[in-house]
N, C-alpha and C positions, 0 to 999 in steps of 0.2 A: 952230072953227079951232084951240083952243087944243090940241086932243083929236088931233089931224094932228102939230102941231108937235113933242108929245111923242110921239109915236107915233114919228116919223122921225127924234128924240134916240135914243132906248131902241135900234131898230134901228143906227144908226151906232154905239153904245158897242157892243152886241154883237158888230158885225162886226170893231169894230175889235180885241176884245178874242180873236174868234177869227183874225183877223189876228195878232195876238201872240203866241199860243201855239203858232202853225203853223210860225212865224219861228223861235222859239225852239227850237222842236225840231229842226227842218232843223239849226241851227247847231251844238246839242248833239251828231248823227250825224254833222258834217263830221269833229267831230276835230279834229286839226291838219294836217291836208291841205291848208290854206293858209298856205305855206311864210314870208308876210308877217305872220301873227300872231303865229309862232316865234318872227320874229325881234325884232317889237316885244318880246313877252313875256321872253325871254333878255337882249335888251338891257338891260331898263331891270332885269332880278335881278344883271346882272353890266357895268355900265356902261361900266366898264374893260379888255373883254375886246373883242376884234375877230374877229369870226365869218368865217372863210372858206367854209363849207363845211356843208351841212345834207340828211339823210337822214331819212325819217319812215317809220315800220314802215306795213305794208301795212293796217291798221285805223287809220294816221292818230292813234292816242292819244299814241304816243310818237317825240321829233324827237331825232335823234343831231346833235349840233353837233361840229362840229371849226374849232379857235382858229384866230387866228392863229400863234400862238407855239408850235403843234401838240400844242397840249394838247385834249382833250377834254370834250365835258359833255354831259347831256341833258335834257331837259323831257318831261314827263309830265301831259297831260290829267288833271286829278282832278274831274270834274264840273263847277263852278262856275269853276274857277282852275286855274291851273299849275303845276307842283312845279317848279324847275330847281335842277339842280348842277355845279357842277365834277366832273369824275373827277378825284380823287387819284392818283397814281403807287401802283403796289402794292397798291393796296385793289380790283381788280377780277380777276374771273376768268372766262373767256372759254373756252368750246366750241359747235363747230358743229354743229347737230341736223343729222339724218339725209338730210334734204329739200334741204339744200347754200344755201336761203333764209333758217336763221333762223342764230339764236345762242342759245346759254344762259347766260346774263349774271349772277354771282354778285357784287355790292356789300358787301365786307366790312364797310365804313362804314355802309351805307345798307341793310341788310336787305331792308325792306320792297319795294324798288322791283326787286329781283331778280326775277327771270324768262324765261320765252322767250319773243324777239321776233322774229316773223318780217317781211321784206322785201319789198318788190314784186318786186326779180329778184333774181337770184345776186349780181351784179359791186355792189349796194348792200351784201347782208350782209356780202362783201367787204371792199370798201373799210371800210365801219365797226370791221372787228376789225382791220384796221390802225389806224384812229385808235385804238384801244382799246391795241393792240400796243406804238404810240408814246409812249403817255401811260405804259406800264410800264416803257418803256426808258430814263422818264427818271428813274427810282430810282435806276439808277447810274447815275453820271457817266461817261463815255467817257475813257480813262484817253490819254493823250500816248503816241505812238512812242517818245518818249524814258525813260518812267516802265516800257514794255512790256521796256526793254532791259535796266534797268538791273536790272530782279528775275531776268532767266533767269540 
């Protein structure tokens, strides 16, 4: 009897342990394609910041946020964990690959995480290099009607 009992321990640790591994890898292909871990994940890096708006490249590794306050940032899948950042004003540079889906994303700041990212459709890579566009525009201040006058 004792020879059954352990017999059907051994079997349940195994399955369960192949149960885990099976788990874990599903999760590791998801990405961030679950637009609810994003936001957990960004939230608690930038707890002060109020997310309007969130895009995830078409491989799910990396989620484009856009602020409240129309500032910009993103997160980036690094295997076990998240990278996230603010985008700076000024410190990005932005061109559209060929395809009209991606962008090629230069981080002055942040070297490493430069790259080209491509989109699920057009009107996402879109909209993103507008957030991207806005977070440049705000290096300079928007100068007064009245400041425009008095220099001509």
């Amino acid at each position: 009897m004792n020879l059954v009992i352990w017999l059907i321990l051994v079997i349940a640790v195994v399955f369960l342990a192949f149960w885990a591994t099976r788990l874990a890898a599903h999760q590791e292909k998801d990405g961030l394609h679950d637009m609810g871990v994003a936001l957990m994940e960004f939230g608690r890096a930038f707890p002060t910041e109020a997310i309007r708006d969130l895009h995830s490249t078409a491989d799910g590794n990396v989620v484009f946020v856009r602020l409240h306050d129309n500032k910009a940032g993103f997160m980036r899948s690094m295997r076990g964990h998240y990278s996230c950042h603010l985008i700076e004003p000024g410190m990005v540079r932005v061109n559209p690959m060929s395809n009209g889906r991606g962008l090629e994303i230069v981080f002055s700041d942040l070297p490493a995480h430069s790259g080209k990212f491509e989109f699920k459709s057009v009107s996402d890579a879109a909209e993103v290099s507008l957030w991207l566009l806005g977070s440049l525009a705000m290096v300079a201040p928007p100068r007064a009607v009245g400041d425009a006058q008095q220099t001509s």
